[in-house]
C-alpha positions in Angstrom: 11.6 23.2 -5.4 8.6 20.9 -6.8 8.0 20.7 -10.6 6.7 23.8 -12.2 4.1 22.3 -15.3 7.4 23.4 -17.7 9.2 20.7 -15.7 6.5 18.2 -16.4 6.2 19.4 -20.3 10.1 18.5 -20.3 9.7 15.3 -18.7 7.4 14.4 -21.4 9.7 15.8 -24.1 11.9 12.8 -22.3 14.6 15.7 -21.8 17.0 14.1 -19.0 17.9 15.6 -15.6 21.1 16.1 -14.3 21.0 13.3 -11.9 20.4 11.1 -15.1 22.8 12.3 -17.3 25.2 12.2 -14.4 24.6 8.5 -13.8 24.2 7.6 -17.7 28.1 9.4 -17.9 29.1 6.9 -15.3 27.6 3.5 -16.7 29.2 4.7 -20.4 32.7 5.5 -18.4 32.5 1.5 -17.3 31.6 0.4 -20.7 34.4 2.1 -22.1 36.8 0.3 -19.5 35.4 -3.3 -19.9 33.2 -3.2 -23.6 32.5 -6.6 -23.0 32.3 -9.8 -19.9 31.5 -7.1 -17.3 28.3 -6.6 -15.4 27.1 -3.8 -13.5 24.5 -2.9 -11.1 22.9 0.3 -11.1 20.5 1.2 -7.9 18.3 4.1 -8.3 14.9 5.0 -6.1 11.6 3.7 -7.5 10.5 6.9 -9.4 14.1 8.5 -10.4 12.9 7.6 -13.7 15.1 3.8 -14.1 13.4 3.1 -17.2 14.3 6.6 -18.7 17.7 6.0 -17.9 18.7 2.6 -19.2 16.4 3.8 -22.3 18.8 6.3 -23.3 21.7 4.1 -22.3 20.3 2.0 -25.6 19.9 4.5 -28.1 23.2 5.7 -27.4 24.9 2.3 -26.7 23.5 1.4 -30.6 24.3 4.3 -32.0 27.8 4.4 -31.0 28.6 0.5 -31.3 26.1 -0.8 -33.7 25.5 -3.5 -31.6 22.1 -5.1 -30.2 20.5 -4.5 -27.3 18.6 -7.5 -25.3 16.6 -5.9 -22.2 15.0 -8.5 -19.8 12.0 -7.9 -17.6 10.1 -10.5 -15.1 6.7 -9.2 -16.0 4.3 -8.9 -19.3 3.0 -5.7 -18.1 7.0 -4.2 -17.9 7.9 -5.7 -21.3 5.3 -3.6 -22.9 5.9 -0.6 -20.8 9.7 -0.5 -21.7 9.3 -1.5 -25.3 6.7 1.7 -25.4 9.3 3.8 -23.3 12.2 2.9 -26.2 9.8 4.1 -29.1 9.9 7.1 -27.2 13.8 7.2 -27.3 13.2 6.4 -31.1 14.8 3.1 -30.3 13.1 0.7 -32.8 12.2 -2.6 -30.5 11.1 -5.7 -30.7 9.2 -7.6 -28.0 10.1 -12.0 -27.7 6.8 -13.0 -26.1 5.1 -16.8 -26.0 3.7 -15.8 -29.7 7.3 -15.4 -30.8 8.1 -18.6 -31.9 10.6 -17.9 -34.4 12.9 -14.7 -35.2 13.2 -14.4 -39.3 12.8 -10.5 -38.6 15.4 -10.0 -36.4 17.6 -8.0 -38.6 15.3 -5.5 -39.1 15.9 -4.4 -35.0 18.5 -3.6 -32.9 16.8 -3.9 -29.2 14.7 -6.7 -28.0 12.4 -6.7 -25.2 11.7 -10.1 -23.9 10.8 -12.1 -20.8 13.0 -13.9 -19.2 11.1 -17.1 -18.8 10.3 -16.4 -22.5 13.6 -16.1 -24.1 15.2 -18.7 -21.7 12.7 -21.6 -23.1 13.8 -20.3 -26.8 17.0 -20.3 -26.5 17.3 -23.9 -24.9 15.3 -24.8 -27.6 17.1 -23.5 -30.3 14.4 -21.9 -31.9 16.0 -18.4 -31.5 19.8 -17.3 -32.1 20.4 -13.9 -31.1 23.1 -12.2 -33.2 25.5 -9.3 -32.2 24.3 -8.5 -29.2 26.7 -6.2 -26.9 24.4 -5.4 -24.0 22.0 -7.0 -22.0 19.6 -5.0 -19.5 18.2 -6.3 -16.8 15.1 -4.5 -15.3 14.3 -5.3 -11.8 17.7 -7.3 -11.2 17.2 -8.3 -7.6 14.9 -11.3 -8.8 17.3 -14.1 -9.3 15.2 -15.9 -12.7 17.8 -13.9 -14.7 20.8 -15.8 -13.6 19.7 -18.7 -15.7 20.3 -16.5 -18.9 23.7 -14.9 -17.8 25.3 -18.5 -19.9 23.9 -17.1 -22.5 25.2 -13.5 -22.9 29.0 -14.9 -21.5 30.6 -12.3 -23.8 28.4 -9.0 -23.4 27.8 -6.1 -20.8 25.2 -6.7 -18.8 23.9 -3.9 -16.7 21.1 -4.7 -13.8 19.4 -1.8 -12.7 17.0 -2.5 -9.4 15.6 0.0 -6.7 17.2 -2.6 -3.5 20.6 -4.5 -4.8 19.5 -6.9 -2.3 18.7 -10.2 -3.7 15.5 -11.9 -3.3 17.0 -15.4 -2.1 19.7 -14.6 0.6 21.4 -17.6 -0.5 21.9 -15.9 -3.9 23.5 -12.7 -3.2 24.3 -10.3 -6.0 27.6 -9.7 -5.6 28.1 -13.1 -6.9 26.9 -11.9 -10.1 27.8 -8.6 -10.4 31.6 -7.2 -10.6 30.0 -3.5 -9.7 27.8 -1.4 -7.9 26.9 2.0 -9.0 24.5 4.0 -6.6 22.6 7.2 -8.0 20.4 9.4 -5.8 19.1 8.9 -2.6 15.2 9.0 -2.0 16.0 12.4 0.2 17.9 14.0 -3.1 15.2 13.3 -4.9 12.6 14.6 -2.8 14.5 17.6 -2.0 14.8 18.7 -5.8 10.9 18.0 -6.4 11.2 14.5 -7.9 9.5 12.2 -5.6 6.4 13.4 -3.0 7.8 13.2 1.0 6.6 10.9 3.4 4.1 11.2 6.3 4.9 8.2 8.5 2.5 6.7 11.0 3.1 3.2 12.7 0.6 1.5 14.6 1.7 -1.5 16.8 1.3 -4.5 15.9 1.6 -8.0 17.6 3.6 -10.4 15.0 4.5 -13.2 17.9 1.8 -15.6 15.5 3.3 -15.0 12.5 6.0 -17.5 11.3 9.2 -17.4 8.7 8.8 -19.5 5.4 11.5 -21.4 2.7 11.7 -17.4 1.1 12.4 -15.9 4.3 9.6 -14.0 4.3 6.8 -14.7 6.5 3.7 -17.3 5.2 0.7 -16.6 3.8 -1.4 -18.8 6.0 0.5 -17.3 9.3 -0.3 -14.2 7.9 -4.0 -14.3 6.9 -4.4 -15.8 10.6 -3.5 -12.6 12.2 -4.7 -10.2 9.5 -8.0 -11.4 9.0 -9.2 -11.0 12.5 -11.7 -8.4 13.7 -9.3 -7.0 15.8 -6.7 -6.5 13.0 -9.8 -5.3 10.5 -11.1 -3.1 13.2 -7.6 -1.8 13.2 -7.2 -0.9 9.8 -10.4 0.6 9.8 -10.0 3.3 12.4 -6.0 3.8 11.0 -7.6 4.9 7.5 -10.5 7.1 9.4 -7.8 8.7 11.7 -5.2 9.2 8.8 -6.5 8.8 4.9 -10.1 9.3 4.9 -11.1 10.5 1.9 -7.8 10.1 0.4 -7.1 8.4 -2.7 -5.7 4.7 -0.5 -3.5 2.1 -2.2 -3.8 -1.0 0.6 -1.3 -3.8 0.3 -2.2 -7.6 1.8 -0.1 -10.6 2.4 -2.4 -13.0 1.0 -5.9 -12.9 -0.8 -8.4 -13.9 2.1 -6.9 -10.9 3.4 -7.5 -8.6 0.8 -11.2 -10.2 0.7 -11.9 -9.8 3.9 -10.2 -6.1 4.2 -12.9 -5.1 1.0 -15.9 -6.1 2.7 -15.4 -4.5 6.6 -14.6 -1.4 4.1 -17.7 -1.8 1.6 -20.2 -2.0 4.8 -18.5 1.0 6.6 -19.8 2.7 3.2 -16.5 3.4 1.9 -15.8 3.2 -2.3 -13.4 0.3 -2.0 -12.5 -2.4 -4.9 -10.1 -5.7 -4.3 -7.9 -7.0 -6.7 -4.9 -9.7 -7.2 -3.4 -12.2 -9.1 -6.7 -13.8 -10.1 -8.4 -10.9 -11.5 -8.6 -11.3 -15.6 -6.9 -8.6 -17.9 -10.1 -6.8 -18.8 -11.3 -7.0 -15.0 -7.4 -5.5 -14.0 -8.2 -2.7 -16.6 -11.6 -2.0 -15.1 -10.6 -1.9 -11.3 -7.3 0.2 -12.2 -9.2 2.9 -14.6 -12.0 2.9 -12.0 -9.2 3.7 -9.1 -7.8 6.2 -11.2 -10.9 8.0 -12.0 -12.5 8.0 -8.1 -11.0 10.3 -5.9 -11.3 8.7 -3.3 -11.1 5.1 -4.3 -9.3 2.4 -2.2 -7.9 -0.4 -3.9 -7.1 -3.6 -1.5 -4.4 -5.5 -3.6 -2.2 -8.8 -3.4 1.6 -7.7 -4.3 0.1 -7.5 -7.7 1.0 -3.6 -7.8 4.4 -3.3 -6.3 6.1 -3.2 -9.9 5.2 -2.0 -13.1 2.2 0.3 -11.8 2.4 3.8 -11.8 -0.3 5.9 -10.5 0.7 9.2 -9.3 -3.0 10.1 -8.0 -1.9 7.6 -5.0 -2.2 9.8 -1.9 -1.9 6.9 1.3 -0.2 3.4 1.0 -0.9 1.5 3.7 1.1 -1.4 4.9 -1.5 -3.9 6.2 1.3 -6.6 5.9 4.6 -7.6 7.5 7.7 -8.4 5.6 11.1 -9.5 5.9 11.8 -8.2 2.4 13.2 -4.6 2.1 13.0 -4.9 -1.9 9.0 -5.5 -1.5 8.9 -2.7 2.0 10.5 -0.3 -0.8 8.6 -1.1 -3.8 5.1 -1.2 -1.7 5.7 2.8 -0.6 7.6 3.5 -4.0 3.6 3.5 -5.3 2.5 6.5 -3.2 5.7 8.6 -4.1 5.4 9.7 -7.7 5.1 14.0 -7.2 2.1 16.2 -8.4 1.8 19.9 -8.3 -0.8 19.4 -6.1 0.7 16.3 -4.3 3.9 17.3 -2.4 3.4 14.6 0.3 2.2 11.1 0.7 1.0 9.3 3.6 2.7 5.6 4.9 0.5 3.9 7.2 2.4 1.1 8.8 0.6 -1.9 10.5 3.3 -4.7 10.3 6.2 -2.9 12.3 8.0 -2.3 9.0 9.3 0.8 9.4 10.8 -0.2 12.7 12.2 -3.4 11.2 13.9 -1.5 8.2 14.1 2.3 9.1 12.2 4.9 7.5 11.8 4.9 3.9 13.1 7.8 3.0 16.4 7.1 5.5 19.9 7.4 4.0 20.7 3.9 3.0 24.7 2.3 2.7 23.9 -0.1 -0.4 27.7 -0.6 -1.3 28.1 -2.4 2.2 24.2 -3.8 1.8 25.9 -5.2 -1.7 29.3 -6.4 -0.2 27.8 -8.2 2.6 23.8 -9.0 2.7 24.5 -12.0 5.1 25.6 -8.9 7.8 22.8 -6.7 6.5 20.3 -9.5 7.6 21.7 -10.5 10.2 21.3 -7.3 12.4 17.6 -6.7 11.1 15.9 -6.3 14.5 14.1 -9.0 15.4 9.6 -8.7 15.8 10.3 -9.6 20.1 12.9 -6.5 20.2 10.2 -4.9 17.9 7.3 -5.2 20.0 9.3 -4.5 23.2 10.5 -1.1 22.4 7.1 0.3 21.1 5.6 2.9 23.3 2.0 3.3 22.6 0.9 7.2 22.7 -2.8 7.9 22.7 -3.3 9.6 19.1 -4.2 13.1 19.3 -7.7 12.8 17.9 -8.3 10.4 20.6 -6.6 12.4 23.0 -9.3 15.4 22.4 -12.2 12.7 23.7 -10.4 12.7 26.9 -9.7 16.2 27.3 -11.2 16.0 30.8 -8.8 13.7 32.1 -5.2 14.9 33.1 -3.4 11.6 33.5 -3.9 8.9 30.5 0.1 7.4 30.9 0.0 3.8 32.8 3.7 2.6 33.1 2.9 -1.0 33.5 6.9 -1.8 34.0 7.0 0.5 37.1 3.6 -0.7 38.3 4.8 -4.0 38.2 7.8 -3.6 40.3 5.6 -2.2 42.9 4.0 -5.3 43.5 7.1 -7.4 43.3 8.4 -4.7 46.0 5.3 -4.6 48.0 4.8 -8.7 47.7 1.2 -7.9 45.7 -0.4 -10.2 43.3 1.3 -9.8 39.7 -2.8 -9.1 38.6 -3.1 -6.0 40.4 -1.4 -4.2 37.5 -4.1 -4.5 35.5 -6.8 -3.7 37.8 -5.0 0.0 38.6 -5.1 -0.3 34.5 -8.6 -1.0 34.5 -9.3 1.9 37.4 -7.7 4.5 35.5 -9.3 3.7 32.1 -12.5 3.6 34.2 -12.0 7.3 35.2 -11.3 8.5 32.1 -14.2 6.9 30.5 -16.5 8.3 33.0 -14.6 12.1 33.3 -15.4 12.7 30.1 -19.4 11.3 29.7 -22.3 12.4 30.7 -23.9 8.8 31.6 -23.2 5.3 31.4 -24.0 4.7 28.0 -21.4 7.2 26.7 -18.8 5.9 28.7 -18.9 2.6 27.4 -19.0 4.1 23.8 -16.0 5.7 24.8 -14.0 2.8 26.5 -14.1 1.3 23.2 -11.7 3.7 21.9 -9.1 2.3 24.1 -8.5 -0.8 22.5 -5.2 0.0 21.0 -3.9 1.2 24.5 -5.4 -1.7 26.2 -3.9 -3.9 23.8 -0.7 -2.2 24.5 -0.5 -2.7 27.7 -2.0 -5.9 28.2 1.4 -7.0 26.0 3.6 -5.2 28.3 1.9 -6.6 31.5 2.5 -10.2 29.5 6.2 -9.7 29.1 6.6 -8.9 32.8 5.3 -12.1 34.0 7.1 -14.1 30.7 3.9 -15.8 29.4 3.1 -14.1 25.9 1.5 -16.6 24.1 -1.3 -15.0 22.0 -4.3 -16.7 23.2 -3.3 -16.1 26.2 -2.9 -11.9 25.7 -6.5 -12.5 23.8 -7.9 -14.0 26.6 -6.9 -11.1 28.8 -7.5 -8.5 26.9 -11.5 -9.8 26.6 -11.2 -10.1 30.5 -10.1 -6.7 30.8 -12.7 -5.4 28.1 -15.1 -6.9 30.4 -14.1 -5.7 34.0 -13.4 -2.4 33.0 -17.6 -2.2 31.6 -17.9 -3.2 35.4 -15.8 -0.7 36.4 -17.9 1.8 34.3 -20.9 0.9 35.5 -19.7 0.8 39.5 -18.6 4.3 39.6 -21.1 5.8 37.8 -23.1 4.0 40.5 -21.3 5.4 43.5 -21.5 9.1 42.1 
């Protein structure tokens, strides 16, 4: 059942849900057992409402103890977002920024909203003492620039909350740091009692042999914005928007900001309302592009990881994935920004173009984080790897594509079979690809009424000849990618012959 516009009044009235109180009950039944030198994790979906949550946690963690609150975000946006969300709760707050140089006024607060960079530099300096604090809440836990602080706090409760309790540096794993973890709703749960939108997944294949693993695990810029900023990856993300999201409100997230760059402009000349933003952008300009993306219905906002935390925008109706990752905090926050639930938004659509969902399962897919806790080194280790990736993908011509051939019975090619003709009947290994070209030929040419068409059409292919031009490259074990690039052009080129020789012979 979605939310009824009473539902959404509540929510406003910051009245909780069961799910909330339930997990609140829990966090309070730990605090009771270990008051003090005990820290908790607490995992919750992105949109169960964290911030709600460890709000009330405060005002009735003060109330009860008379003890201060410290809460600790990694962001300037999130600091005034949860400071704002505690006024709510009536929870009178102070935020420690860089013009916080001094704390004379401290007793006139119980909870304190600071930075963790921030508060770290002032309390090695000596220039703030922090009295009577009992808690300490840490937003967005799995980033490990907290840690540094924990010396600090030896003698409180410290509660993470965090979407993934997977830390960001595999060397650092949480359960180093952590005694507990506490797991609230699933992503399913949540969509199932109306909270978060469900998700329409598509996955388009995607070559990632070029791409290459840096110090964070996580795969390089520069790798990245070699592969992405190609025309055939552009043309790619072009025709997966048109086929899926046009006219959609699109959130599209980059690995890198020549990316993003050159992702704006093949949008801006297909005539489609597009703006680019990241880390660069000034405050005003971030307020402009974001109020201008809420306010266009069908706006498209190419972004850097700038808006995987601490942006909410429910009017979000596609995220598309032009990136890989190794990072299933970052695959979980990226889609978390399409979820949030409108009356008139039930669903969301996930457009995949870096084999994510392959690589970590669907996003809404039950998920063990106690053993994900326990042991991450495990966890990482059986990630399937981009080679096992690639090999198992089966390329199926999309339906609207499908309708342009609807003159032509037989569009499947198994290149695998093909190939062990020719091993059986001692042919070259090359005439694969010529019976490849021969069928796409036909189709081309059953389904136009001259030359000219055909050709128009045989561009449509590109995805399937890609596909099987990889195949064809794993049979023969040379997969280098300029060498698929330079057969995929040579095939691009025969089959036009092709084209043009049977419309001759008819």
């Amino acid at each position: 059942m979605g939310l009824q516009p009473t539902d959404i009044d509540k929510k406003e009235q910051k009245v909780l849900y069961d799910y909330q109180q339930r997990d609140i009950d829990k966090i309070f039944s730990r605090l009771e057992e270990f008051p003090k030198k005990y820290n908790l994790l607490y995992q919750l979906p992105t949109g169960g409402g964290k911030t709600v949550i460890f709000s009330e946690i405060v005002r009735r963690y003060i109330e009860s103890t008379k003890k201060k609150v410290v809460v600790l975000t990694h962001r300037i946006e999130l600091c005034a977002q949860t400071s704002k969300m505690l006024k709510e709760f009536r929870v009178k707050n102070k935020i420690i920024n860089s013009s916080v140089k001094e704390l004379d006024d401290q007793n006139e607060y119980m909870c304190f909203v600071a930075m963790v960079e921030t508060l770290n530099n002032r309390l090695n300096e000596d220039d703030v003492e922090l009295h009577n604090v009992g808690m300490v809440i840490i937003d967005e836990a799995h980033y490990n620039s907290f840690r540094k602080l924990f010396r600090f706090f030896k003698n409180c409760f410290i509660l993470g909350v965090t979407a993934t309790p997977l830390s960001s540096n595999m060397k650092l794993p949480m359960k180093d740091n952590y005694n507990e973890l506490i797991v609230g709703d699933t992503i399913n749960s949540l969509i199932k009692s109306g909270f978060l939108a469900k998700p329409v997944i598509y996955t388009f294949d995607v070559g990632l042999g070029s791409l290459k693993i840096g110090m964070n695990g996580d795969y390089t810029v520069k790798s990245s914005e070699e592969l992405y900023t190609n025309m055939q990856m552009q043309d790619k993300l072009l025709h997966a928007y048109e086929e899926r999201s046009k006219g959609k409100k699109t959130l599209i997230f980059n690995n890198g900001i020549n990316t993003s760059i050159y992702v704006y402009e093949t949008f801006r000349k297909a005539g489609y309302p597009i703006r680019h933003l990241d880390n660069t952008n000034s405050k005003q300009e971030r307020e402009d592009i974001l109020a201008w993306f809420k306010n266009t219905e069908d706006a498209i906002l190419s972004s850097v990881s700038i808006l995987t935390t601490g942006f909410d925008e429910p009017t979000v109706e596609t995220v598309i994935l032009n990136r890989a990752t190794k990072s299933l905090t970052l695959y979980f926050q990226m889609i978390g920004r399409g979820s949030r639930i409108l009356p008139t938004k039930p669903e969301f659509n996930i457009l995949d173009l870096g084999n994510n969902t392959a690589r970590f399962g669907l996003w809404n897919a039950e998920m063990d984080w106690q053993s994900i806790f326990r042991s991450p080194d495990f966890y990482y280790d059986n990630l399937v790897g981009d080679e096992e990736i690639e090999r198992n993908f089966k390329y199926v011509l999309p339906d609207e594509l499908r309708r342009e051939f609807e003159n032509s019975e037989d569009i499947q090619f198994d290149i695998e079979e093909e190939y062990s003709k020719t091993k059986k009947f001692g042919l070259r290994s090359l005439t694969v690809l010529e019976n490849s070209i021969e069928q796409h030929a036909k189709m081309c040419v059953q389904n136009s009424e001259d030359v000219f068409d055909a050709r128009i059409l045989s561009r449509l292919l590109d995805q399937d000849i890609e596909y099987r031009v990889r195949r064809y490259s794993y049979c023969i074990s040379k997969s280098t990618k300029n060498y698929r690039d330079w057969l995929e052009e040579d095939y691009k080129r025969k089959l036009r012959t092709k084209i043009n020789q049977l419309f001759m012979e008819n």
